[in-house]
Structure formats: C-alpha cells, structure tokens
MARBA-3410 file (N, C-alpha, C, O; in Angstrom, 1 decimal):
111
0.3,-2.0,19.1,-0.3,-1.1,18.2,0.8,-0.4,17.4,1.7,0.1,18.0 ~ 0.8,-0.4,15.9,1.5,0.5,15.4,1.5,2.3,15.4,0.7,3.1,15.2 ~ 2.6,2.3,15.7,2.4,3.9,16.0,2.0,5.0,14.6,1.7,6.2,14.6 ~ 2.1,4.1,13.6,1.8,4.8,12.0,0.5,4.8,11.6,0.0,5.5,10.8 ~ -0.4,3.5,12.7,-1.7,3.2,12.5,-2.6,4.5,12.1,-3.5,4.5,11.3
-2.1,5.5,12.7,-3.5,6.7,12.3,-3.2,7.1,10.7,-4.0,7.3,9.9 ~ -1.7,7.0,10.5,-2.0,7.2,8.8,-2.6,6.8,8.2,-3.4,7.3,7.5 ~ -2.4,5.5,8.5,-2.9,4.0,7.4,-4.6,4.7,6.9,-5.3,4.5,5.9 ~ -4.8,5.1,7.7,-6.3,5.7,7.9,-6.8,6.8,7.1,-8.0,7.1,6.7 ~ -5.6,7.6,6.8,-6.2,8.4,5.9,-5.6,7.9,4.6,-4.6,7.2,4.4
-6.8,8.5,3.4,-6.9,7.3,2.2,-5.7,7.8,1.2,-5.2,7.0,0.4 ~ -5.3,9.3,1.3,-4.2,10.3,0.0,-3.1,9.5,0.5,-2.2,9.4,-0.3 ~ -2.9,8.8,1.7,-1.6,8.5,2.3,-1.0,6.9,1.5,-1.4,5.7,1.6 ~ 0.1,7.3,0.8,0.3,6.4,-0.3,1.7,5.2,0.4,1.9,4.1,-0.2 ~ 2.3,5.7,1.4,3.0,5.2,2.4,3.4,6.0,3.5,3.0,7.2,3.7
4.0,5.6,4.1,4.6,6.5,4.9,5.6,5.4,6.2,5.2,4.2,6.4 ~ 7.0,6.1,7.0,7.9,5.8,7.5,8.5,6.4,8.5,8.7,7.6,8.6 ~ 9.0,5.4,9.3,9.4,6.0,10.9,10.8,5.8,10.4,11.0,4.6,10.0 ~ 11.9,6.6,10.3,13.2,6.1,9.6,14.2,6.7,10.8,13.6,7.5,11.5 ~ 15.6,6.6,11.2,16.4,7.0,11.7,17.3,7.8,10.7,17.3,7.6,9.5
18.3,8.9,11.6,18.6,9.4,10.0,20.0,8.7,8.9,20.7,9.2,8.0 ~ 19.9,7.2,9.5,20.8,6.6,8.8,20.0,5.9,7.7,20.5,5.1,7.0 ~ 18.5,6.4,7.7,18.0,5.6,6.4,17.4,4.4,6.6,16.7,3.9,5.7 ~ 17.7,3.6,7.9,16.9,2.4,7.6,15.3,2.4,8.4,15.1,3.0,9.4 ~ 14.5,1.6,7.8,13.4,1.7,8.1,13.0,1.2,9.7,13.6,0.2,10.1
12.1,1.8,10.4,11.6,1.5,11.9,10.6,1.2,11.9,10.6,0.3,12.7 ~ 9.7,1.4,11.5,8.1,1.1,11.0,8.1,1.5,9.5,9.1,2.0,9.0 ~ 6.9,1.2,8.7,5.9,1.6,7.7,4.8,1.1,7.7,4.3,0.1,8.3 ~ 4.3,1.9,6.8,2.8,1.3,6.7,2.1,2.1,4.5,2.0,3.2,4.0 ~ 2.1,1.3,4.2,1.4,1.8,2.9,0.9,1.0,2.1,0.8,-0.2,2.4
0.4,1.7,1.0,-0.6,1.0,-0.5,0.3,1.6,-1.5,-0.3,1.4,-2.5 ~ 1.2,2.1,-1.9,2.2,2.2,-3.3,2.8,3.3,-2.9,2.8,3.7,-1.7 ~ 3.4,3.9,-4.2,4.3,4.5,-4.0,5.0,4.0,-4.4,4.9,3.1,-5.3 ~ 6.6,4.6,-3.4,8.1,4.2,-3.7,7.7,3.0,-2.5,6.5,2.8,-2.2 ~ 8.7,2.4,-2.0,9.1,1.2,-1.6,9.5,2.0,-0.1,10.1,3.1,-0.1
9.1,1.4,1.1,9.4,1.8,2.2,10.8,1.9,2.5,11.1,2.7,3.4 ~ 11.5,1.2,2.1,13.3,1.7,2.2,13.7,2.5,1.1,14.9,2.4,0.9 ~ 13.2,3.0,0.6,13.8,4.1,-0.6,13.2,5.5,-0.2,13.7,6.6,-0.2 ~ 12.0,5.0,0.2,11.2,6.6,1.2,12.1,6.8,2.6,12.3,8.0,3.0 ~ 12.6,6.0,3.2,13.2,6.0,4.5,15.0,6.9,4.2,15.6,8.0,4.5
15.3,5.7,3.4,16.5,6.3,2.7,16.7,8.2,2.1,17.5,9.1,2.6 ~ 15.7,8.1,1.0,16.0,9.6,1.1,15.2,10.9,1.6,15.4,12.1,1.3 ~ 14.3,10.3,2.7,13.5,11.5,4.0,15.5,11.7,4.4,16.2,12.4,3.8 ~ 15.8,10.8,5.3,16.9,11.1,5.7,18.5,11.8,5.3,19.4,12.5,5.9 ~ 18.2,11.1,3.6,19.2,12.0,3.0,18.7,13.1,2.9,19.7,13.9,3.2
17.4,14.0,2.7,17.4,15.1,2.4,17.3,15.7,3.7,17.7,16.9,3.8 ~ 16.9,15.0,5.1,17.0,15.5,6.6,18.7,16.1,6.7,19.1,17.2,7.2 ~ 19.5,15.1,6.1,20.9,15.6,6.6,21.5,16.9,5.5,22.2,17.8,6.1 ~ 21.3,16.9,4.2,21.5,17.5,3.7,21.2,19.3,4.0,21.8,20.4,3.8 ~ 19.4,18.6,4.8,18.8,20.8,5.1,20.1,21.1,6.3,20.5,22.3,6.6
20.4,20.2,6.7,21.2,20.2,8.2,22.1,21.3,8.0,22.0,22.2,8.9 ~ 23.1,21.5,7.2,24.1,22.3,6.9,23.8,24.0,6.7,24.5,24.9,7.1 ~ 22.1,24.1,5.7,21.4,25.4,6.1,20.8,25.9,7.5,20.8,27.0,8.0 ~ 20.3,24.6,8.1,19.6,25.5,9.4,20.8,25.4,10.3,20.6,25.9,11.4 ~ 21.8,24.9,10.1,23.0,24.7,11.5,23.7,26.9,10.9,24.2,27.9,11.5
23.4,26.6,9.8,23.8,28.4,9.5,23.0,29.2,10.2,23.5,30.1,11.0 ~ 21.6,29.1,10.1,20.6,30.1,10.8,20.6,29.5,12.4,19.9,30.1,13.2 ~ 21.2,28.6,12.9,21.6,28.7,14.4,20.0,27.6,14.5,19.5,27.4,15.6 ~ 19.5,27.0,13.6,18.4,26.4,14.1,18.2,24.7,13.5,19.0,24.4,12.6 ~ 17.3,23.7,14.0,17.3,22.7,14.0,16.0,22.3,12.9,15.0,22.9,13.2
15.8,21.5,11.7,15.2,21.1,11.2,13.9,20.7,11.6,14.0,19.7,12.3 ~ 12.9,21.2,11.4,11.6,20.3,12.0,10.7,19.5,10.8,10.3,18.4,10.9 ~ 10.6,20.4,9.8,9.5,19.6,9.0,10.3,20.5,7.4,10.8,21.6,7.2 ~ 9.8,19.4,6.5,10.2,20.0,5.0,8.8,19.4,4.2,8.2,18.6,4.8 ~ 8.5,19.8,3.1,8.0,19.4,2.3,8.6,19.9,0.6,9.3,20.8,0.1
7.9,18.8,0.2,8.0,18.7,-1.6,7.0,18.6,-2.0,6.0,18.2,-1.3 ~ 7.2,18.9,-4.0,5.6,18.3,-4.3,6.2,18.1,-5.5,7.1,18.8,-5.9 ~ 5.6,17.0,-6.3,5.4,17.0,-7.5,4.3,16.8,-8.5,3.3,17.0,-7.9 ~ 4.1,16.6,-9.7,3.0,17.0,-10.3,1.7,15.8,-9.5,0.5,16.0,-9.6 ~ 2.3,14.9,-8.9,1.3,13.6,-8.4,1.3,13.4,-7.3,0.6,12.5,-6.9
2.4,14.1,-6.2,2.4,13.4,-5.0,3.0,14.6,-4.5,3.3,15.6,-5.2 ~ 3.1,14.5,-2.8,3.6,15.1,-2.3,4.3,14.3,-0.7,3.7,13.5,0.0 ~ 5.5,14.8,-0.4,6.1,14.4,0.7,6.3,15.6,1.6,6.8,16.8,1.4 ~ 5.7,14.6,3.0,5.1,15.4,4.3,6.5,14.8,5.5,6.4,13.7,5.9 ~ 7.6,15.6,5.9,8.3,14.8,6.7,8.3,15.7,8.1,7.7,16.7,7.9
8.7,15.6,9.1,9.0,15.9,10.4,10.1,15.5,11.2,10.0,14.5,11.9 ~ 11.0,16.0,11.3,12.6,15.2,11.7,12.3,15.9,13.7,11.8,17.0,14.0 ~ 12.7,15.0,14.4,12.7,15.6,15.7,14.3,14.1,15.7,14.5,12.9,15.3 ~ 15.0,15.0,16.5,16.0,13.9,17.3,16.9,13.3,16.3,17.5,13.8,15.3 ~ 17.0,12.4,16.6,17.8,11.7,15.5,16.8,10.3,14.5,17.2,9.2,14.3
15.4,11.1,14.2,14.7,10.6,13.7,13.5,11.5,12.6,12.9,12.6,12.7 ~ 13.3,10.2,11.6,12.6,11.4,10.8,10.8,10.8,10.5,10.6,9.6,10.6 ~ 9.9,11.5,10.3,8.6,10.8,10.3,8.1,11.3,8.8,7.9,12.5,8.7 ~ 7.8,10.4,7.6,7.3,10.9,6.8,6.4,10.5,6.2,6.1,9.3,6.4 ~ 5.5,11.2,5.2,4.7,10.4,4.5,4.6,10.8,2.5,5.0,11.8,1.9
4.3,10.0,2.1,4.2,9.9,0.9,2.6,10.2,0.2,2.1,9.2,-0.3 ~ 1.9,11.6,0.1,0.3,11.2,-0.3,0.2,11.7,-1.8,1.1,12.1,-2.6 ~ -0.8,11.6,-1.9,-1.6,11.9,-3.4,-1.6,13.2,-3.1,-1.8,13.5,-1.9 ~ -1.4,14.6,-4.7,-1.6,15.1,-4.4,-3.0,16.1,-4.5,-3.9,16.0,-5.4 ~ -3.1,16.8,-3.6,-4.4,17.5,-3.5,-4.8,16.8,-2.0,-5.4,17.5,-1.1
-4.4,15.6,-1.9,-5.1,14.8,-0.7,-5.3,15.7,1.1,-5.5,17.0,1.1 ~ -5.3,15.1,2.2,-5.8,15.6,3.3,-4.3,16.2,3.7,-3.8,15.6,4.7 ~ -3.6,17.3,3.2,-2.6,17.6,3.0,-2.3,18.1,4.5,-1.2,18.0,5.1 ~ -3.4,18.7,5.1,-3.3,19.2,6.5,-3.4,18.6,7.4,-2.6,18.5,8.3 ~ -4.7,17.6,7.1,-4.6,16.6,8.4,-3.0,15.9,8.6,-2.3,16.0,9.6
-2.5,15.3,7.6,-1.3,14.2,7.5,-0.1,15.1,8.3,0.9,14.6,8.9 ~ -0.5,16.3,8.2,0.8,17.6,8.5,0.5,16.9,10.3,1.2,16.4,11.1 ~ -1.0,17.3,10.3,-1.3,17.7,12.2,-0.9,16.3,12.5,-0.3,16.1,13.6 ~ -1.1,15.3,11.8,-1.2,14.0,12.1,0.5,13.7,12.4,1.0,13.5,13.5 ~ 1.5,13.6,11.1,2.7,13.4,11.7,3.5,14.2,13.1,4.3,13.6,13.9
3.1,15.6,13.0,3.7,16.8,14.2,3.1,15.5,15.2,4.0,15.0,15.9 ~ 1.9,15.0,15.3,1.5,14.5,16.8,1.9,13.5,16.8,1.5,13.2,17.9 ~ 2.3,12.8,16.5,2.9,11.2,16.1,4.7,11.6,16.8,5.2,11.0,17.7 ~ 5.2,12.6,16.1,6.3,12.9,16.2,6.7,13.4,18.0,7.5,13.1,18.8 ~ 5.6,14.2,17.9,5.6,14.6,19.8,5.2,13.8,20.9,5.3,14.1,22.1
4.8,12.6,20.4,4.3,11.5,21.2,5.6,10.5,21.4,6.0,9.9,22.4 ~ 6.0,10.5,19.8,7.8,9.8,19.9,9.1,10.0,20.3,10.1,9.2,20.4 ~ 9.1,11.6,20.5,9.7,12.0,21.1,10.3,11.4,22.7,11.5,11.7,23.1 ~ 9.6,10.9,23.3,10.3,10.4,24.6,10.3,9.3,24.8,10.7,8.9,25.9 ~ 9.8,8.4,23.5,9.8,7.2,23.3,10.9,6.4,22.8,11.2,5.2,23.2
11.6,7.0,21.6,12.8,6.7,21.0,14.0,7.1,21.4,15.0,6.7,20.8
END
C-alpha cells in the first residue's frame, strides 16, 4: 500500500510527496501541477532554508504553508523528512493539513 494513498483521494490534491531533505523523491502520487521532483526539491529547499529561523527561536520546524493566487502548498517536515502537498486553492485545505500531520506521525517510526 502506498502511504500517500489517502491523498490521492482527496480531489483539490494536485500532487503531493514523501521527499528527504536532500530533495529527492520517496513516494508521490498526483494529477498536475509541478512535476514530483521539482515539488520534492523545493518542500526541502524551503524546509532547510526556515531551519536557520526556528534553530534562533530554540525550535524545530513542523509544518509551513504558502499560497498563491491558484494553489496552495501544505508541507510537514518531521526528522530528516518532509511530507507535502500541492492542492487547488479553496480546496479541503484542512482535511489535507489533518491528513498529512497523520501520515507524518505514522512515518515517523517508520523511516
């Protein structure tokens, strides 16, 4: 079973990616968008990039979001790994949130 399978399922979800934070892809699963190694690529660049603000506030990165006029990116970094998705915007913006946190807490002792 893919561990991404529950995204696939919700319909705003335009890709999404299991990435390490060197960028290369571990899973995906999508219908458009960017390209699963270019979403993998920069979840991770911008994972390492927040790294330098929360290492100031004494704390560890968990989840970031963006939006643009058409999409929005949903990510979750635990470990030395990042979980993201790519949806439409307006889409099931909360479910995808609850959906990656649980995906992410499940992977946690797996990777």
């Amino acid at each position: 079973m893919s561990w991404l399978q529950e995204l696939e399922a919700i319909p705003s979800v335009r890709r999404a990616v299991l990435t390490g934070m060197d960028g290369l892809v571990i899973e995906e699963i999508g219908r458009g968008g960017v390209e699963a190694q270019v979403l993998a690529a920069e979840l991770a660049s911008l994972a390492r990039s927040m790294s330098s603000l929360t290492g100031l506030l004494d704390e560890e990165l968990r989840r970031f979001t963006l939006a643009t006029e058409s999409y929005e990116v949903l990510a979750v970094c635990f470990g030395d790994y990042c979980l993201g998705a790519l949806i439409t915007r307006g889409g099931e913006r909360a479910l995808v949130g609850q959906t990656l946190s649980r995906l992410a807490a499940a992977l946690v002792d797996r990777l």
